[in-house]
DOKEGU-323763 format. One record per residue: residue number from 0; residue in three letters; y, z, x of N, C-alpha, C in turn. Coordinates in nm, 4 decimals, padded with zeros to 6 digits. Atoms other than C-alpha are relative to their C-alpha. Last residue first. Layout:
N
[NUM,ala,[Y,Z,X],[Y,Z,X],[Y,Z,X]]
...
***
This chain:
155
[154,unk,[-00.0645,00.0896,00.0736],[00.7876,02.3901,01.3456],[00.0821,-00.1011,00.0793]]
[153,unk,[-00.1560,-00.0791,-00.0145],[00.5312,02.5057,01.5631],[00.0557,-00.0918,-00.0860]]
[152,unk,[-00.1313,00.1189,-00.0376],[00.1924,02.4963,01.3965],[00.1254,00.0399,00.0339]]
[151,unk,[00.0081,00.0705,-00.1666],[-00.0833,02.7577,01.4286],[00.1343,-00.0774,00.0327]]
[150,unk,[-00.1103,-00.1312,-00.1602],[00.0409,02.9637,01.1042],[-00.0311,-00.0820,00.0812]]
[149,unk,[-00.1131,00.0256,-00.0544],[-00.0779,02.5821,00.9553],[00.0747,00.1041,00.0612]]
[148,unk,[-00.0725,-00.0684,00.0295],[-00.4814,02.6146,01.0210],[00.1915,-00.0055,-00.0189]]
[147,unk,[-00.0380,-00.0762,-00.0898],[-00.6324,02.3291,01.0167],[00.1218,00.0556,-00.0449]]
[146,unk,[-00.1407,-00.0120,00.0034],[-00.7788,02.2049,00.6957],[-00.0009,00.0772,00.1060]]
[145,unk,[-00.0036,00.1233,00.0013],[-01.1687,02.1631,00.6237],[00.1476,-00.0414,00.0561]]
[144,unk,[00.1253,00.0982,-00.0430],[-01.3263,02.4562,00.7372],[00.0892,-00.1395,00.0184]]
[143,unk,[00.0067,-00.0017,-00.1573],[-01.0204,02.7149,00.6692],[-00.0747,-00.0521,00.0960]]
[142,unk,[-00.0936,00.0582,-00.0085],[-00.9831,02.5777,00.3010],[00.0027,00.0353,00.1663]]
[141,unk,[00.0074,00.0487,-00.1445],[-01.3518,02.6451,00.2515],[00.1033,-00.0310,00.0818]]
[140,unk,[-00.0578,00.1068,-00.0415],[-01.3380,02.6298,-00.1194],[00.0483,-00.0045,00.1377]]
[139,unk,[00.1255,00.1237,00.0145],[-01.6432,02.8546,-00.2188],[00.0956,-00.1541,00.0306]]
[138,unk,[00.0479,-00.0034,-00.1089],[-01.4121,03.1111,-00.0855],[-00.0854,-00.1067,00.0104]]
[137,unk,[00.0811,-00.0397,-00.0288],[-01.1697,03.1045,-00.3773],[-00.1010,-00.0638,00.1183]]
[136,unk,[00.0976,00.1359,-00.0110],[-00.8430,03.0184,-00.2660],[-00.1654,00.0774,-00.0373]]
[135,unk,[00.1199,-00.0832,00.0798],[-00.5999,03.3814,-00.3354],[-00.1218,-00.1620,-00.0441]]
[134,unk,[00.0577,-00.1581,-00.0414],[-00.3370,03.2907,-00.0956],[-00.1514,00.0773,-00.0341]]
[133,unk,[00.0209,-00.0831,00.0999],[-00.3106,02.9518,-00.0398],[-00.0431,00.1303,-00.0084]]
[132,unk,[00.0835,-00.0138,00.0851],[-00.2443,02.7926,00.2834],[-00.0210,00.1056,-00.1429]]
[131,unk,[00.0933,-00.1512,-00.0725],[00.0816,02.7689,00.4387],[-00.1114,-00.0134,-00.1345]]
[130,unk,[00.0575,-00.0533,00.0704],[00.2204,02.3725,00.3919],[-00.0362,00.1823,-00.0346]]
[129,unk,[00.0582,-00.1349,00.0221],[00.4319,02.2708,00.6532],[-00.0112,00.0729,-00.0911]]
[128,unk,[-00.0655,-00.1633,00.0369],[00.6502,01.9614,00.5358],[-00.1404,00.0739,00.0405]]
[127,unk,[-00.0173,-00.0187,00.1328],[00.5126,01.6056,00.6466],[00.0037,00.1685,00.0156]]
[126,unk,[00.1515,00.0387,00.0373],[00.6250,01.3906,00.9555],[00.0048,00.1247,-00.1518]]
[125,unk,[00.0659,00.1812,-00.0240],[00.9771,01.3277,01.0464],[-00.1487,-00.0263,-00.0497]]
[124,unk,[00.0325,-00.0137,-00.0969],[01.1586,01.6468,00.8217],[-00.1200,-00.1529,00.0383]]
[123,unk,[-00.0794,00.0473,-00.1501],[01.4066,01.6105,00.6451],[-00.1200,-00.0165,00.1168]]
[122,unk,[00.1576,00.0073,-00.0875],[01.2605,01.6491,00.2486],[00.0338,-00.0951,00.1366]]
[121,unk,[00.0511,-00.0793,-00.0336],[01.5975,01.7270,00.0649],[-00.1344,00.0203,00.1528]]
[120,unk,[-00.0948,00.0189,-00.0244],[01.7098,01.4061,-00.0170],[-00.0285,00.1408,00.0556]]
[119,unk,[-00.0496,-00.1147,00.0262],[01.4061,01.3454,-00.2430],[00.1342,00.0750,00.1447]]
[118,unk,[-00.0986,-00.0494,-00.0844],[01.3292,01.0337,-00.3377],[00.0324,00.1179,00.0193]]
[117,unk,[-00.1223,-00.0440,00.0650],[00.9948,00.9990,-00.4777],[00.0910,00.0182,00.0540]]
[116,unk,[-00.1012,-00.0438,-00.1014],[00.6702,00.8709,-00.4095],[00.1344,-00.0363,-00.0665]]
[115,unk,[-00.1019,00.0084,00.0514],[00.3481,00.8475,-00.6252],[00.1222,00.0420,00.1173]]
[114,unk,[-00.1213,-00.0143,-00.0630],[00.0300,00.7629,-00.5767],[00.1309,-00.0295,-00.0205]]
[113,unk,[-00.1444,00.0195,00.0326],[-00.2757,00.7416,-00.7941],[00.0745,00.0752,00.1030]]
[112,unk,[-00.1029,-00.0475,-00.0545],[-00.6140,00.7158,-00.6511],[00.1161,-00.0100,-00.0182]]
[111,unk,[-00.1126,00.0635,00.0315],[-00.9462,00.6807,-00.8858],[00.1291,00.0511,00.0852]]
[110,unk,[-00.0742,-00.0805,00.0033],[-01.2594,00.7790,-00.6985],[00.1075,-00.0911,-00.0593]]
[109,unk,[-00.1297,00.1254,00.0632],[-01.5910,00.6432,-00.6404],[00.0814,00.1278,00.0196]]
[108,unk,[00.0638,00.1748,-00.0272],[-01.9167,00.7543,-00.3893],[00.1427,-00.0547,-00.0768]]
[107,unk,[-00.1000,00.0489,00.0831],[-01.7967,01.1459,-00.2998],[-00.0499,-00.1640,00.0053]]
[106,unk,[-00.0755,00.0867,-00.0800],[-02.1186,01.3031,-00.1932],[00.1117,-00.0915,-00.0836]]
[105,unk,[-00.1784,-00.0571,00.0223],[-02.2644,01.5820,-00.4328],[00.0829,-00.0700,00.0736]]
[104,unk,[-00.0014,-00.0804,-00.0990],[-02.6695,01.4830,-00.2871],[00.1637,00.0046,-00.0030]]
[103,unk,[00.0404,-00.1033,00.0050],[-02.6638,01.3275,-00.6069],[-00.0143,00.0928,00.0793]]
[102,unk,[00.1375,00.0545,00.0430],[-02.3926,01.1174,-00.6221],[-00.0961,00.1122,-00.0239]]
[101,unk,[00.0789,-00.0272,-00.0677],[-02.0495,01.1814,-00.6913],[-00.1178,00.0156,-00.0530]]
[100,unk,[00.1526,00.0383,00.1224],[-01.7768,01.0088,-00.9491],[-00.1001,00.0760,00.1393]]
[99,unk,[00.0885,-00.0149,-00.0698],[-01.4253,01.1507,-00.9344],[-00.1312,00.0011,00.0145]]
[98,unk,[00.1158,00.0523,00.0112],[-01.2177,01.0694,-01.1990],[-00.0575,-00.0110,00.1001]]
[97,unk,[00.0481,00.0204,00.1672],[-00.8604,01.1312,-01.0623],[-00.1346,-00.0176,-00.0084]]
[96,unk,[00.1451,00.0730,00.0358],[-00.7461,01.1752,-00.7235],[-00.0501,00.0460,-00.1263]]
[95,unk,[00.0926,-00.0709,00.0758],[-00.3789,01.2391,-00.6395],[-00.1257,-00.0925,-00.0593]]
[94,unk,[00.1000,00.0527,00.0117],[-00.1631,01.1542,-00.3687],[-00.1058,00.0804,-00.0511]]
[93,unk,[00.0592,-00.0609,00.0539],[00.2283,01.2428,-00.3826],[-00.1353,-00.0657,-00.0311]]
[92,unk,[00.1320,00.1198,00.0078],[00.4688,01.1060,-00.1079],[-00.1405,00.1226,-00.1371]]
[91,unk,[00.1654,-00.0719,00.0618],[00.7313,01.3205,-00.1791],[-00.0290,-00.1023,-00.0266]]
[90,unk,[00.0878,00.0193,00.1397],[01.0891,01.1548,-00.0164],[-00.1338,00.0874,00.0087]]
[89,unk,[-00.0040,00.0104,00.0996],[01.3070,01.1944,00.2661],[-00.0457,-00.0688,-00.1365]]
[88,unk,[-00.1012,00.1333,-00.0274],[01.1620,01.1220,00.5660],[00.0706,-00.0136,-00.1486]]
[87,unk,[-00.0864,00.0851,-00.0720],[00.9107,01.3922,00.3978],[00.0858,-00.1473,00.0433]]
[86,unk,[-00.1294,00.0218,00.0282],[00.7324,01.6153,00.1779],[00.0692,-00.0200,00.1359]]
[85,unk,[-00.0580,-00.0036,-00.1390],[00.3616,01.5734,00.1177],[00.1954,-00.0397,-00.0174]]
[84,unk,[-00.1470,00.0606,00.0602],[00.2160,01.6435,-00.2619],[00.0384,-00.0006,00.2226]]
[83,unk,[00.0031,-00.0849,-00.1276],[-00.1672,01.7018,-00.2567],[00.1489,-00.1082,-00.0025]]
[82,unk,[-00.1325,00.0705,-00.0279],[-00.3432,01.6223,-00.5956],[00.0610,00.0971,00.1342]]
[81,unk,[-00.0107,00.1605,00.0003],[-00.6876,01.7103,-00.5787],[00.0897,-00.0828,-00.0447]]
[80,unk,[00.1125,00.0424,00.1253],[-00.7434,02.0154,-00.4465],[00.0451,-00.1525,00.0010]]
[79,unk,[00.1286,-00.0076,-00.0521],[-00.5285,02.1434,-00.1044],[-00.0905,-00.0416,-00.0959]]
[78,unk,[00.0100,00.0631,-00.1312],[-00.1997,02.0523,-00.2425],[-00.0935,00.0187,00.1250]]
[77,unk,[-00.1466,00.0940,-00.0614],[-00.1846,02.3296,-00.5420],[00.0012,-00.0168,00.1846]]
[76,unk,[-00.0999,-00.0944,-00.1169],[-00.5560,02.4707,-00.5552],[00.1144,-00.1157,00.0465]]
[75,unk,[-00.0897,-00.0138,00.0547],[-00.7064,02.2737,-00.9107],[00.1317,00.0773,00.0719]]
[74,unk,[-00.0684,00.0898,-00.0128],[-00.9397,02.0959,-00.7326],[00.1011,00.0478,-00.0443]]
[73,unk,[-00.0500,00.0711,-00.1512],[-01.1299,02.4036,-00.5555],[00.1423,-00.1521,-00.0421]]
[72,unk,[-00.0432,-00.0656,-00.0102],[-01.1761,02.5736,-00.9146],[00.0584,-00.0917,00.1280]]
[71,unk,[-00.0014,-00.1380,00.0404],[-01.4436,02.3004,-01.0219],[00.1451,00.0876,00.0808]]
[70,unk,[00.0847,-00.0383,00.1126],[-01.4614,01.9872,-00.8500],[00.0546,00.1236,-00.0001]]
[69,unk,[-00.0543,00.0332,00.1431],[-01.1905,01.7979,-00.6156],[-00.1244,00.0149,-00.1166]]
[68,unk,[-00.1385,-00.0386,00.0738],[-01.1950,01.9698,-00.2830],[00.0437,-00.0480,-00.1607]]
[67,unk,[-00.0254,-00.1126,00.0625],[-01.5979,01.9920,-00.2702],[00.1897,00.0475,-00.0446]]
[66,unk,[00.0474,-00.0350,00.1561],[-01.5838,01.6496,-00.2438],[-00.0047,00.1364,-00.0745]]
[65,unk,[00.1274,-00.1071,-00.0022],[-01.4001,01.6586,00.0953],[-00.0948,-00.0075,-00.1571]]
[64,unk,[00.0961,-00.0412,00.1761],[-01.0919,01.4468,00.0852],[-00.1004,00.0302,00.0572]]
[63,unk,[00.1445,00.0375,-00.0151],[-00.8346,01.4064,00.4366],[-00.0786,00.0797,-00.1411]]
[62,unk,[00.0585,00.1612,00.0431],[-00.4583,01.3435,00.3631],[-00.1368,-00.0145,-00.0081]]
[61,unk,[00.0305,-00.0586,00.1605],[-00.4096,01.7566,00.4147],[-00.0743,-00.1439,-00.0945]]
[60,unk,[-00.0783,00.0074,00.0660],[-00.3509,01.6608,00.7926],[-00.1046,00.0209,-00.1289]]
[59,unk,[-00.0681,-00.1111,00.0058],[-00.5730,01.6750,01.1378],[00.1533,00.0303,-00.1263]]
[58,unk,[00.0822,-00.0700,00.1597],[-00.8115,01.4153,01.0627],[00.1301,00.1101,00.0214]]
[57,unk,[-00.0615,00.0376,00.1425],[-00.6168,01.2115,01.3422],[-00.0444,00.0610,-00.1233]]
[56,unk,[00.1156,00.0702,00.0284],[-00.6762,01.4505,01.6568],[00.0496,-00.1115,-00.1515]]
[55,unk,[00.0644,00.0537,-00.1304],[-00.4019,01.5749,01.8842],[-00.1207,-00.0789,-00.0398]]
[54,unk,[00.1169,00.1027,00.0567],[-00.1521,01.6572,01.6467],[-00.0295,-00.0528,00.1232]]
[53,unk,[00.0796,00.0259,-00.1353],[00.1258,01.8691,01.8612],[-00.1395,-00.0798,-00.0663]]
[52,unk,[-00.1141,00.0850,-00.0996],[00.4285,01.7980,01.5940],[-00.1105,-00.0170,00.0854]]
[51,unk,[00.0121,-00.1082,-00.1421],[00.1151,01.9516,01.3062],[00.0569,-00.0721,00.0895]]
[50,unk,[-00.0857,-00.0687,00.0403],[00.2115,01.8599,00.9457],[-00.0082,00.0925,00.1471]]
[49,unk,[00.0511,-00.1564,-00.0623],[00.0039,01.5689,00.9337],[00.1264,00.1032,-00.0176]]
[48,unk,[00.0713,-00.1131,00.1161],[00.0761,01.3053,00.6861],[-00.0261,00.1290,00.0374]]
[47,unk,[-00.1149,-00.0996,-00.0126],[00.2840,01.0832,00.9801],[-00.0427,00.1060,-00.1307]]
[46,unk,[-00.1037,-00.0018,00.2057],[-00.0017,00.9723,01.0251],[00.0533,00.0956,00.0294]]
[45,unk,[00.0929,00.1036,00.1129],[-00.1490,00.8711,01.3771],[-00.0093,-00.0165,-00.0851]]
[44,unk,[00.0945,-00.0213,00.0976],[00.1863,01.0111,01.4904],[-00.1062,-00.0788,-00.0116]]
[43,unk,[00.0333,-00.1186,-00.0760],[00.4430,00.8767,01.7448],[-00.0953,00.0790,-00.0312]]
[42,unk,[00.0100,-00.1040,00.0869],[00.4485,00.5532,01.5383],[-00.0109,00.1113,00.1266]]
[41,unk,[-00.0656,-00.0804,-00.0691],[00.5736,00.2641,01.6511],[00.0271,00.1127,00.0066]]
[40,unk,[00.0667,-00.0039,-00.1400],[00.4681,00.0021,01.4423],[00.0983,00.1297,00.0487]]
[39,unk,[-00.0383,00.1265,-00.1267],[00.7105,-00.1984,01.1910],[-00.1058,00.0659,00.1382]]
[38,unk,[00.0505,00.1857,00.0437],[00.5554,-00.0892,00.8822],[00.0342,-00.0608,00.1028]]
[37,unk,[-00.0948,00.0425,00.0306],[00.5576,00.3114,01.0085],[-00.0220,-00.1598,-00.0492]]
[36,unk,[-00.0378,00.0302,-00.0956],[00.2157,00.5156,00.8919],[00.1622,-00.1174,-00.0149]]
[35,unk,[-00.1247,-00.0044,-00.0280],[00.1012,00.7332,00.6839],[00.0319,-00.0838,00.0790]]
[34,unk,[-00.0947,-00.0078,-00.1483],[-00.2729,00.7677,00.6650],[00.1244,-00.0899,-00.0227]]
[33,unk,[-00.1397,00.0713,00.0331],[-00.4932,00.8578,00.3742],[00.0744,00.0276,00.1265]]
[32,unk,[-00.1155,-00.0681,-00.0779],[-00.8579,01.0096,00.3945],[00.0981,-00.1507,00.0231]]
[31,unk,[-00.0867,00.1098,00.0284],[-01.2077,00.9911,00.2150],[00.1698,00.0513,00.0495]]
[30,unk,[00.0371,00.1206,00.0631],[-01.5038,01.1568,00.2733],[00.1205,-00.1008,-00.0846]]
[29,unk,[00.0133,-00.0485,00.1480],[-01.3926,01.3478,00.5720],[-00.0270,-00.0798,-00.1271]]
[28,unk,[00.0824,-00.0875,-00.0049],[-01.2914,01.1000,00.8784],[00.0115,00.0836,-00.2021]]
[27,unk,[00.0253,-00.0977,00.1575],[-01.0765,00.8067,00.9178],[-00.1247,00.0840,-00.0105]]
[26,unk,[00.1583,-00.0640,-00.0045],[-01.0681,00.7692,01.3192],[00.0078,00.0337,-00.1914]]
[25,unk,[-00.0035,-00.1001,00.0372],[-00.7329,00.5574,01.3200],[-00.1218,-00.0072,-00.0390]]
[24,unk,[-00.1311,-00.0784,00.0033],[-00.5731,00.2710,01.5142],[-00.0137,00.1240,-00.0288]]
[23,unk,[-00.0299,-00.0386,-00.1483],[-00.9333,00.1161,01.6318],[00.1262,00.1169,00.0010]]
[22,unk,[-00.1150,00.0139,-00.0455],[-01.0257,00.1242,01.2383],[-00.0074,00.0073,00.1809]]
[21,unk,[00.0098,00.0208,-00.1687],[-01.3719,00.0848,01.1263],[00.1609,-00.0543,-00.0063]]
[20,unk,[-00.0885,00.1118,-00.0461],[-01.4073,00.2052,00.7334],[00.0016,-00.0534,00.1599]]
[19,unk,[00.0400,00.0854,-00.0526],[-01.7157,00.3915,00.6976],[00.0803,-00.1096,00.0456]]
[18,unk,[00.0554,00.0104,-00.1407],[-01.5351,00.7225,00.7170],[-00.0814,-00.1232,00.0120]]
[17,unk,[00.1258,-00.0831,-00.0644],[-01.3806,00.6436,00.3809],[-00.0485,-00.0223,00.1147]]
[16,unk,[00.0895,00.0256,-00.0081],[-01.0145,00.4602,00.3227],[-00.1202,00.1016,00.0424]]
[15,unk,[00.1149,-00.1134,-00.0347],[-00.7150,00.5173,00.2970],[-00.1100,-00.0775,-00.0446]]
[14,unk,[00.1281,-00.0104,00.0187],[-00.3700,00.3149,00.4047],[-00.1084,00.1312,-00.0208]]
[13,unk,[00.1546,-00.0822,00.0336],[-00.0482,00.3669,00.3342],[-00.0962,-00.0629,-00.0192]]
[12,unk,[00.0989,-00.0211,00.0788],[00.2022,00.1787,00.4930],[-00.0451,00.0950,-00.0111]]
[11,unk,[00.1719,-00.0954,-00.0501],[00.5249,00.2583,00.5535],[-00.0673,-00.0922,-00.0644]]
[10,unk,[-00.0833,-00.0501,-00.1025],[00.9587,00.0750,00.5624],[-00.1494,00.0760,00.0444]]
[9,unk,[00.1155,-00.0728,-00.0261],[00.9103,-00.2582,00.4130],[00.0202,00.1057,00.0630]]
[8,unk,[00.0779,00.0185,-00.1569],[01.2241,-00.3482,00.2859],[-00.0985,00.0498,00.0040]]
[7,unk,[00.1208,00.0519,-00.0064],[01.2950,-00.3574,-00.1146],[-00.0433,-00.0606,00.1263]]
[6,unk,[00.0064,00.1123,00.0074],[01.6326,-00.2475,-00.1472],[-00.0918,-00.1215,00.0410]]
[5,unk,[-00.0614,00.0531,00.1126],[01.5270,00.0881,-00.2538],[00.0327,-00.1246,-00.0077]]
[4,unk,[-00.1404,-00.0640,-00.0056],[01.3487,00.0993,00.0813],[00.0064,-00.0468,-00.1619]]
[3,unk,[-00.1373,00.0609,00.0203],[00.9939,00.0307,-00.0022],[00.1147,00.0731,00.0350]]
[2,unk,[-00.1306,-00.0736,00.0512],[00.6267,00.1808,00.0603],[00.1143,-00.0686,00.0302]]
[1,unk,[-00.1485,-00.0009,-00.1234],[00.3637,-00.0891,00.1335],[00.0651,00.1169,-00.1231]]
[0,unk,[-00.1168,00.0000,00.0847],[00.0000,00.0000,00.0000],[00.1236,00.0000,00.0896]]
***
């Protein structure tokens, strides 16, 4: 997907795709994962989705899906479930998964992906706003497995 200036330049893609994809630019990992990037190249980031300045690996952002993040109790944890709002370069990039179809060994096989982005005049920073994890996540959602930690991050 291209993202737009208001006067209709190219200014990101978004791509996602599942770990079988074959990128050289980016390791997509987790069962399905979204990457940020600039339209002209020149990215300092492997997505700008992360929320960590010292990113050293590309899974390292909220962009990456798990199946267990979008069933039961786990999908409904604001921006760790299954809508996950990122805020930057001014605007909310907002990527949410709908209808989620898994197989029998619980593996994510379909998914519907709506995205939404918004101006927001507010949201300064170059890659995406520092999250802090949820307080009261139940445990059966793993948020310290699948998500690096953000106390770690410098701002």
């Amino acid at each position: 997907m291209v993202i737009r200036s208001v006067k209709g330049i190219p200014l990101y893609h978004l791509d996602c795709h599942s770990p079988a994809f074959s990128n050289s630019a980016f390791d997509y990992s987790g069962e399905f994962e979204c990457r940020l990037h600039l339209a002209g190249g020149g990215d300092e980031y492997s997505t700008l989705l992360t929320e960590d300045i010292d990113q050293s690996k590309d899974w390292e952002s909220r962009a990456r899906f798990f199946s267990a993040d979008l069933r039961g109790p786990c999908a409904a944890i604001r921006d760790f479930g299954s809508t996950r709002n990122f805020e930057l370069r001014k605007m909310i990039l907002t990527l949410r998964i709908v209808d989620p179809k898994f197989d029998e060994l619980d593996n994510l096989r379909a998914l519907t992906l709506i995205v939404t982005v918004r101006r927001d005049a507010e949201a300064r920073r170059e890659i995406a706003e520092i999250v802090p994890f949820p307080v009261n996540a139940p445990k059966q959602c793993a948020i310290g497995r699948y998500f690096p930690n953000p106390a770690l991050f410098r701002k």
